[in-house]
ROFI-712359 format. One record per residue (C-alpha): residue number from 1; x, y, z; residue in one letter. Coordinates in pm, 1 decimal. Example, Ala and Ser with C-alpha at 12.3 -4.5 7.8 and 13.67 -1.06 7.14 Angstrom:
ATOM   num          x          y          z   residuo
ATOM     1     1230.0     -450.0      780.0         a
ATOM     2     1367.0     -106.0      714.0         s
END
This chain:
ATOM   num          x          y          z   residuo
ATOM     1    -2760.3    -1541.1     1877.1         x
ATOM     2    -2740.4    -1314.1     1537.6         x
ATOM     3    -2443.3    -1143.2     1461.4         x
ATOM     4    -2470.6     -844.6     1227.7         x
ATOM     5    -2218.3     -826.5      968.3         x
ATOM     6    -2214.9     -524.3      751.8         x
ATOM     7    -2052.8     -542.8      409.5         x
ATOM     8    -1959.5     -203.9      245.5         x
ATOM     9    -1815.4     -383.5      -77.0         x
ATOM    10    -1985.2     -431.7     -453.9         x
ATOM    11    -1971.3     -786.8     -398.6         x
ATOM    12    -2030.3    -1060.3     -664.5         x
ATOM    13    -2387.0    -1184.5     -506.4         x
ATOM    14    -2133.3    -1577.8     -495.7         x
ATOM    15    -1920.8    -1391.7     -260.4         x
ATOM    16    -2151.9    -1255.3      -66.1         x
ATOM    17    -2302.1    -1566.7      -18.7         x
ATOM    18    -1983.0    -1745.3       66.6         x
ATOM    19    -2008.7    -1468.0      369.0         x
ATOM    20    -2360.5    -1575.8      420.8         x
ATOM    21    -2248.5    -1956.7      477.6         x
ATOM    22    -1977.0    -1931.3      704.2         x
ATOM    23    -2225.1    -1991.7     1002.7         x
ATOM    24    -2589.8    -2004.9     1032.3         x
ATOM    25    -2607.9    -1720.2     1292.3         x
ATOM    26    -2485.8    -1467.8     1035.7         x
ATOM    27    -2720.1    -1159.2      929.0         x
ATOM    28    -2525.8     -990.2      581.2         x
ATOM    29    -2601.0     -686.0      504.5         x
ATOM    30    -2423.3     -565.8      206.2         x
ATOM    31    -2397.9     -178.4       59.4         x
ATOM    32    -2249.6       22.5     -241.8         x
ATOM    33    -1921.4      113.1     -121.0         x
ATOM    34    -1949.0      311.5      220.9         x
ATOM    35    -2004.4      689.6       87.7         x
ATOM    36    -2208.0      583.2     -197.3         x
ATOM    37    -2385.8      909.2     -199.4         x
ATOM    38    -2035.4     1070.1     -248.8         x
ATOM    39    -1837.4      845.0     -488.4         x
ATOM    40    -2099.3      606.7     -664.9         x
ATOM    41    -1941.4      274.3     -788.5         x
ATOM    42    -1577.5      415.2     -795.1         x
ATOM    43    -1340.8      302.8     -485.4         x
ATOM    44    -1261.4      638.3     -335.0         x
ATOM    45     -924.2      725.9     -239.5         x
ATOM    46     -779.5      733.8      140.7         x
ATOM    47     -702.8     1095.8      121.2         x
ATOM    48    -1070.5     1160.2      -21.3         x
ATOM    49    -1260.9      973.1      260.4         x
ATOM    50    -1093.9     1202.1      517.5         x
ATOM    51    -1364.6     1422.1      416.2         x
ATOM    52    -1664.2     1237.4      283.8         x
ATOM    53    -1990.1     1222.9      471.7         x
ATOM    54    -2101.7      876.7      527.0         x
ATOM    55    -2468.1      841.3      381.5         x
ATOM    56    -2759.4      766.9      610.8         x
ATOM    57    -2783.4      409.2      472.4         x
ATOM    58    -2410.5      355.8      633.7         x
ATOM    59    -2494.3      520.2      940.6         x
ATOM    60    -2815.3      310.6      998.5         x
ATOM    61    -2678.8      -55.3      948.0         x
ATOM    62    -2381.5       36.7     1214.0         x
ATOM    63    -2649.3       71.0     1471.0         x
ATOM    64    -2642.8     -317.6     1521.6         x
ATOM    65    -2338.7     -409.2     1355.1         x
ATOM    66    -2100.6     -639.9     1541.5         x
ATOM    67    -1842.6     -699.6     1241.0         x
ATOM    68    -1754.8     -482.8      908.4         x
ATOM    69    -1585.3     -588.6      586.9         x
ATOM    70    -1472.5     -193.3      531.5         x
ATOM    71    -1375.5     -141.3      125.1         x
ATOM    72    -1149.2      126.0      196.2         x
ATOM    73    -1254.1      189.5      586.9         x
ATOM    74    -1436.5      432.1      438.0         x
ATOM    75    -1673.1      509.5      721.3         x
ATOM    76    -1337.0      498.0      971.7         x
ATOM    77    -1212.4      877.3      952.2         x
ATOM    78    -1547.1      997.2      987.0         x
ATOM    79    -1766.5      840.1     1188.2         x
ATOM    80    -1702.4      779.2     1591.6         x
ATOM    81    -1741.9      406.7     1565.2         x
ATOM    82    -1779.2      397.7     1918.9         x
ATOM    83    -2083.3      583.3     1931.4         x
ATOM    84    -2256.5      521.6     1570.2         x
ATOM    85    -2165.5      132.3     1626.5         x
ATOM    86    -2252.7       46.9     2002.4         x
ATOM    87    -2211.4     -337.9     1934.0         x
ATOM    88    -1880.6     -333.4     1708.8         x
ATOM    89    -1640.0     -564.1     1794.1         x
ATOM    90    -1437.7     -636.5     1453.5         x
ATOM    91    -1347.6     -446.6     1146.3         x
ATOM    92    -1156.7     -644.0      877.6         x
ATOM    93     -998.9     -362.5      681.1         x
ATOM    94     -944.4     -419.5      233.8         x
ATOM    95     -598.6     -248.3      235.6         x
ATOM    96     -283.7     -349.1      408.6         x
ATOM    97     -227.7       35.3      553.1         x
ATOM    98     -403.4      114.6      923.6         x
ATOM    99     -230.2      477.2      958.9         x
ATOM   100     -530.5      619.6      906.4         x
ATOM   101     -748.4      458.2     1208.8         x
ATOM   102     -793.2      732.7     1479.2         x
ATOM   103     -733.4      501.6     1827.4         x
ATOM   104     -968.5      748.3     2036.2         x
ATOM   105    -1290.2      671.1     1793.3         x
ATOM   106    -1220.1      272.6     1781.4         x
ATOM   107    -1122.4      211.6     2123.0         x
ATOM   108    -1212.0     -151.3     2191.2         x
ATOM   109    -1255.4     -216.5     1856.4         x
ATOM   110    -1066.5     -523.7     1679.6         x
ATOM   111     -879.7     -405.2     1359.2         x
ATOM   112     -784.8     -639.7     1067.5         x
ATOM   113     -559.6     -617.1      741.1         x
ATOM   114     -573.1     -804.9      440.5         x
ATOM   115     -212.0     -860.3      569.4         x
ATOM   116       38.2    -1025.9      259.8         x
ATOM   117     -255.3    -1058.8       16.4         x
ATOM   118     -123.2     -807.1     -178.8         x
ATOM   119      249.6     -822.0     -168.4         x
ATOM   120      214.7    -1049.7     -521.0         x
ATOM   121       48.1     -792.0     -741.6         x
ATOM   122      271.9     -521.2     -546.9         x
ATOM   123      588.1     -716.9     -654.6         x
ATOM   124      529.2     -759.3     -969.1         x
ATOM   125      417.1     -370.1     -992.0         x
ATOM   126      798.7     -295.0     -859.9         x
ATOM   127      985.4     -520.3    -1114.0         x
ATOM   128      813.0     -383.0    -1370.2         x
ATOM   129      906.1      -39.3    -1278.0         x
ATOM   130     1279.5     -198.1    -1242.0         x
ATOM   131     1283.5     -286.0    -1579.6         x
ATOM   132     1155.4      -11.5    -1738.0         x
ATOM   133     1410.4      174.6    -1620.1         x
ATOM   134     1708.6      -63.6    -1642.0         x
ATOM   135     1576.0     -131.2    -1986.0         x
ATOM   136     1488.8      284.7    -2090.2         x
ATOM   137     1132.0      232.1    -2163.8         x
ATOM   138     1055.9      570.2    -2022.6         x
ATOM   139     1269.1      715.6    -2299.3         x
ATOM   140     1187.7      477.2    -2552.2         x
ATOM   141      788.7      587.0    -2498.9         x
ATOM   142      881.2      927.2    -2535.0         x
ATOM   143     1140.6      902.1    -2817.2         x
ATOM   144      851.2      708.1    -3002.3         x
ATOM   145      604.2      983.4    -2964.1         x
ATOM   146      836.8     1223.9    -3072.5         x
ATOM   147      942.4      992.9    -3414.0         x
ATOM   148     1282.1      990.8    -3225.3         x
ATOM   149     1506.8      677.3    -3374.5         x
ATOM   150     1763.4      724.4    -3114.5         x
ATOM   151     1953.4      407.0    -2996.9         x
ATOM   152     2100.9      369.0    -2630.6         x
ATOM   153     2235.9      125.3    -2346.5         x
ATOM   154     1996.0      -58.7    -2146.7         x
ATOM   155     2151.6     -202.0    -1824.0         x
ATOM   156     2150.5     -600.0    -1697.2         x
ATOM   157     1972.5     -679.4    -1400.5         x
ATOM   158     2231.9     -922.3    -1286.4         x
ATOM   159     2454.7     -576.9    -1216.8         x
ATOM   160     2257.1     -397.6     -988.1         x
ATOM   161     2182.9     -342.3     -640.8         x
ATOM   162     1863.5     -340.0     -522.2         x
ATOM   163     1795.8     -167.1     -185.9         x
ATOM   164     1439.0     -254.0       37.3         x
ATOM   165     1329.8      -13.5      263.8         x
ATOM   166     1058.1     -205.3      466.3         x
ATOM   167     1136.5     -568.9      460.7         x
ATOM   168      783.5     -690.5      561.2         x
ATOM   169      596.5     -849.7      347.7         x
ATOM   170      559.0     -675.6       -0.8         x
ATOM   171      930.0     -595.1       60.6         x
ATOM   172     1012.9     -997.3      122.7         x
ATOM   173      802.6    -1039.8     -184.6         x
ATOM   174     1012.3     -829.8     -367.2         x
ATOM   175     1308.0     -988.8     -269.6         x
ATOM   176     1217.2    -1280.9     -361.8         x
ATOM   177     1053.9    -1195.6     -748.7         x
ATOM   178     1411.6    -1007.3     -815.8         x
ATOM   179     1629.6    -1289.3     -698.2         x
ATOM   180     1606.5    -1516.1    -1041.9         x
ATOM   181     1772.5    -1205.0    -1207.8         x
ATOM   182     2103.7    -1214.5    -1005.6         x
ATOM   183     2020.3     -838.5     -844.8         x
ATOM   184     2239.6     -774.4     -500.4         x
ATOM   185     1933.4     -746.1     -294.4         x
ATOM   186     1977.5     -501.3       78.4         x
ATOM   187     1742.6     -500.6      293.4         x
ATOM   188     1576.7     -228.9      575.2         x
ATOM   189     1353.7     -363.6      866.8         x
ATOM   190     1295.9     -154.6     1175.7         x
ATOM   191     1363.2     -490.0     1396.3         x
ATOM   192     1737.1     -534.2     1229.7         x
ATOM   193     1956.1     -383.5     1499.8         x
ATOM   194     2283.7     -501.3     1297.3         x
ATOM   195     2407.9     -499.4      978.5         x
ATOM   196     2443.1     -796.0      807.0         x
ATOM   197     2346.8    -1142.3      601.5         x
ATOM   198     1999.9    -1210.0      621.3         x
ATOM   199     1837.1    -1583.9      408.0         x
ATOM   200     1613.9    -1281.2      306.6         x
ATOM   201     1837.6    -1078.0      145.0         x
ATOM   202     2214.0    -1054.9       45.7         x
ATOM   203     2275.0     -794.0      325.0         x
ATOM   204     2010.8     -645.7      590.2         x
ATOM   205     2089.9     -328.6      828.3         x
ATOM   206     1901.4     -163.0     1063.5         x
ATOM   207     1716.6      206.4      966.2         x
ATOM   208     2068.5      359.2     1108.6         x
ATOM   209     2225.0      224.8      816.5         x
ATOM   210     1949.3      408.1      545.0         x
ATOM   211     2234.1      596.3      400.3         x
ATOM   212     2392.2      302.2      299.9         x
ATOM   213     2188.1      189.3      135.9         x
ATOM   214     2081.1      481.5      -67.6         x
ATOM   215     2391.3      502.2     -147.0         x
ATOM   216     2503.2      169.0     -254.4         x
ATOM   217     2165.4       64.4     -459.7         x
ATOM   218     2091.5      109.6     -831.9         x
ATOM   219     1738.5      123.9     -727.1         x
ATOM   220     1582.7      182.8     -412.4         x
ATOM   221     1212.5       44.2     -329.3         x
ATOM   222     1006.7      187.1      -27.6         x
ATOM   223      783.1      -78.8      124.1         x
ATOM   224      754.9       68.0      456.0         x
ATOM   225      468.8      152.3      689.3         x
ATOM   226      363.9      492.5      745.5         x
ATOM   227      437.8      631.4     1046.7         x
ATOM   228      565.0      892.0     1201.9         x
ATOM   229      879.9      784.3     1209.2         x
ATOM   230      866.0      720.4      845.5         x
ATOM   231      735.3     1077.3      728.4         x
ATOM   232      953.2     1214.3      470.2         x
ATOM   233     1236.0      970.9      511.6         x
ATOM   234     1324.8     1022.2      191.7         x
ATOM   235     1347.8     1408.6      212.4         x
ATOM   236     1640.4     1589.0       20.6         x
ATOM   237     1926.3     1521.3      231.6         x
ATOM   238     1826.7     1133.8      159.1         x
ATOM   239     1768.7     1208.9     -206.9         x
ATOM   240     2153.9     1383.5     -186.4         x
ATOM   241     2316.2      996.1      -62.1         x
ATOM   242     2138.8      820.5     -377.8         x
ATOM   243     2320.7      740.5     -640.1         x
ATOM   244     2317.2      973.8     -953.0         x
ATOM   245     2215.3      680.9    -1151.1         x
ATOM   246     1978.6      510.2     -889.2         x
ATOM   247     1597.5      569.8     -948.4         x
ATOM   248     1311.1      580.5     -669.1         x
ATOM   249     1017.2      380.6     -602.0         x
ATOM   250      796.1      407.6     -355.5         x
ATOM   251      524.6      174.6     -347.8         x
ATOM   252      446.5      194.5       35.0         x
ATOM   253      266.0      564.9      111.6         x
ATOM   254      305.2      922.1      -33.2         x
ATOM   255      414.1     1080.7      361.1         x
ATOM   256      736.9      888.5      278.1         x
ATOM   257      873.5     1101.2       46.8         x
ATOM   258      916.3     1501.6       60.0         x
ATOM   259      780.7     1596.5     -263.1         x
ATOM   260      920.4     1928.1     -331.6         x
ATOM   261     1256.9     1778.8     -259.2         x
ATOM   262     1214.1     1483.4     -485.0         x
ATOM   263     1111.5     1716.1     -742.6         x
ATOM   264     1415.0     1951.4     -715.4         x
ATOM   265     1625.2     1638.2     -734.4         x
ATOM   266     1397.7     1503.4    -1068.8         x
ATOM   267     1434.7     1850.7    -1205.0         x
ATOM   268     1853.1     1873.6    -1141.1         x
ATOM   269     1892.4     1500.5    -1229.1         x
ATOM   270     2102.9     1440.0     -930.0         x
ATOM   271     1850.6     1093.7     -945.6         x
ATOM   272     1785.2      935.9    -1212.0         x
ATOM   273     1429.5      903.3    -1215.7         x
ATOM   274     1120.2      788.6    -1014.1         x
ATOM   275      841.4      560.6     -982.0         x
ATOM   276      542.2      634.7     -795.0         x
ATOM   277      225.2      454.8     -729.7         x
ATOM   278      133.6      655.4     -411.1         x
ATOM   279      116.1     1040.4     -346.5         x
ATOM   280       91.1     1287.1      -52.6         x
ATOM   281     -241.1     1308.2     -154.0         x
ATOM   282     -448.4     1124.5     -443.2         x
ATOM   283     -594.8     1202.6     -654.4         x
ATOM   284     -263.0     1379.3     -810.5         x
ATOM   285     -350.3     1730.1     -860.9         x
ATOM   286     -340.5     1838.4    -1199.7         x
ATOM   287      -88.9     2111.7    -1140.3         x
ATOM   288      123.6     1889.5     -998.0         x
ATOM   289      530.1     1896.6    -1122.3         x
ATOM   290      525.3     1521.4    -1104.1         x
ATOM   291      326.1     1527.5    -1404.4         x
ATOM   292      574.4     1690.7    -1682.7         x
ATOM   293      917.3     1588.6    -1567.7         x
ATOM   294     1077.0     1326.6    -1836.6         x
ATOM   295     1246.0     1096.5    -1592.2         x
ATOM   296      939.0      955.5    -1372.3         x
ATOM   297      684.3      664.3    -1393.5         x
ATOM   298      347.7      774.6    -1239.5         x
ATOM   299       20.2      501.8    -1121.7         x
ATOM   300     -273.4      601.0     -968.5         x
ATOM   301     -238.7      388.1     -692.4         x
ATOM   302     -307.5       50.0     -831.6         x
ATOM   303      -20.5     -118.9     -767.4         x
ATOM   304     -164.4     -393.7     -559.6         x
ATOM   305     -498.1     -379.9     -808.1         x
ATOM   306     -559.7     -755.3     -943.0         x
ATOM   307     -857.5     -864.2    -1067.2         x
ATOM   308     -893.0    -1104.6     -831.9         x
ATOM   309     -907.7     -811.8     -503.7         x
ATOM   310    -1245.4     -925.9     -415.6         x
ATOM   311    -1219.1    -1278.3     -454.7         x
ATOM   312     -925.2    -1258.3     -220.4         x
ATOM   313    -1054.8    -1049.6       41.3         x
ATOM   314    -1319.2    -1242.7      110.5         x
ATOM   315    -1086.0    -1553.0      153.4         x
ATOM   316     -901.1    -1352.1      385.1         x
ATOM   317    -1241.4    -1252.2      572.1         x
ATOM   318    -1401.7    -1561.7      598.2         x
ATOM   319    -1107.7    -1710.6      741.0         x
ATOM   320    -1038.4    -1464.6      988.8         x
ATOM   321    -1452.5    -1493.2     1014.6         x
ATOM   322    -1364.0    -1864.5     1117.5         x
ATOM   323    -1152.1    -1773.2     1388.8         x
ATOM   324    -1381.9    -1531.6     1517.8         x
ATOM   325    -1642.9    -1742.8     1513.8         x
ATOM   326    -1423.3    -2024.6     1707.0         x
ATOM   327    -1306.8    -1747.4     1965.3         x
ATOM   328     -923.5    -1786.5     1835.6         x
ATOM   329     -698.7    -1490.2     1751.2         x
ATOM   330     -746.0    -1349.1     1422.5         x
ATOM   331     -501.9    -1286.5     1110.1         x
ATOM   332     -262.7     -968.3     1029.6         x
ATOM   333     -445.0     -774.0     1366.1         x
ATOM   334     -358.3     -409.1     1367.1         x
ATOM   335     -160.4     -218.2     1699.3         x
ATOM   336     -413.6       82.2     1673.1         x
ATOM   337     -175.0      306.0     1862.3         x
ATOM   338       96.4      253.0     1628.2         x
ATOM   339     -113.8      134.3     1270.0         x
ATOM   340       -4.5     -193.5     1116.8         x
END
């Protein structure tokens, strides 16, 4: 029996034939990324597909789809899989985030993250941003454009505290790059129900202990899922227990923070800066406040951007492809009523 796999990645044709030889009874179809017809060769952003209009080329090979490699689940906020994709049993998502899977059009449909594959790159994106601050790159860049000679005190590593909202796996990851440099590590998880050592970490708490750890970390890192309960958890009463010296960075999704307050808090100085990889909504308008204030960092989402992505999605796909195959569980499976 066939199974229809449908591919909506630019794949290196060695990839997509690494798909292709996972098992004989595989059909590959591969397209341009999902909404082609919108977005070309560029990977749209999340917030963008919540309005793009799958092209009829998408729309056709779901018809006998059973499995889909989704770059982005592009086709996901759009299209009722249910009824454009009567034989779908499996979507292996490209991103670690699920919030934006809509149970009632994927009911009975099997959802898949790339799970830790990119808690590295992410990692690495957050100590960089912890040393650029520590070490007043922001200022230096600025100082240098403005043929400013102006010496000034960069801070030790070994001194500060380092607080993790989100200890799953980019924030374990983070844990672990920042532990060579001597940093007091704390640590959030939504399981924690006490506060206290952790092999992780030098202290975890539960989420009833967030003001804490604003309050006792040099720099605080958000790593944690968006959710409901996670919407604007760092809104301006949060922003008020941070240290006046402590600096933001939220690597996990833009609904975390409350922008307006962060801004107010940017413009008073009451923090001492920010760095952001993820918005509210991408791409950052260009009227946006973020963009002029002195004291922030700013990415366009590419934190977890390597140039190995593809190669390493595809590992993750054809091993999950494996155990689909074989009729086992599969790897990093999302709770659609909740998101991963």
């Amino acid at each position: 029996m066939t199974i229809e796999i449908v591919v909506t990645l630019d794949l290196d044709p060695a990839l997509a034939r690494r798909i292709e030889g996972a098992a004989p009874s595989l059909r590959v179809r591969t397209l341009a990324a999902g909404t082609r017809a919108t977005f070309g060769r560029r990977l749209p952003y999340p917030s963008e597909l919540q309005s793009a209009v799958p092209d009829a080329e998408l729309v056709a090979a779901l018809t006998d789809a059973e499995v889909i490699l989704a770059a982005w689940a592009g086709m996901i906020p759009s299209l009722d899989l249910t009824q454009v994709a009567p034989h779908l049993r499996w979507v292996q998502l490209t991103q670690a985030g699920a919030e934006h899977i809509d149970p009632a059009r994927a009911a009975g449909i099997t959802f898949t993250t790339i799970g830790d594959m990119s808690a590295g790159p992410i990692a690495e994106w957050v100590l960089t941003a912890i040393l650029m601050f520590a070490k007043g790159w922001p200022q230096t860049f600025r100082d240098q454009q403005a043929h400013n000679y102006r010496r000034y005190m960069p801070r030790e590593l070994a001194t500060c505290t380092i607080g993790i909202i989100g200890l799953g796996a980019i924030g374990t990851e983070v844990a672990r790059r920042l532990k060579p440099f001597g940093c007091r590590i704390l640590g959030i998880r939504r399981s924690f129900t006490v506060r206290g050592p952790h092999p992780l970490v030098d202290e975890a708490m539960p989420p009833a202990d967030l003001d804490y750890l604003l309050g006792a970390s040099d720099f605080v890192v958000l790593a944690a899922p968006a959710t409901a309960e996670t919407r604007h958890l760092i809104d301006a009463r949060a922003l008020a227990a941070m240290r006046p010296d402590g600096v933001l960075i939220n690597v996990a999704r833009g609904s975390l923070i409350d922008d307006a307050a962060l801004v107010e808090a940017l413009q008073a100085q009451t923090i001492a800066g920010a760095a952001l990889d993820v918005f509210t909504r991408e791409p950052l308008a260009a009227d946006s406040p973020l963009w002029d204030l002195d004291n922030i960092v700013l990415s366009p989402h590419v934190a977890a951007g390597t140039d190995r992505y593809y190669d390493r999605t595809v590992e993750v796909f054809c091993e999950n492809l494996t155990r689909y195959l074989r009729g086992e569980p599969l790897s990093f499976m999302v709770d659609t009523t909740r998101g991963y």
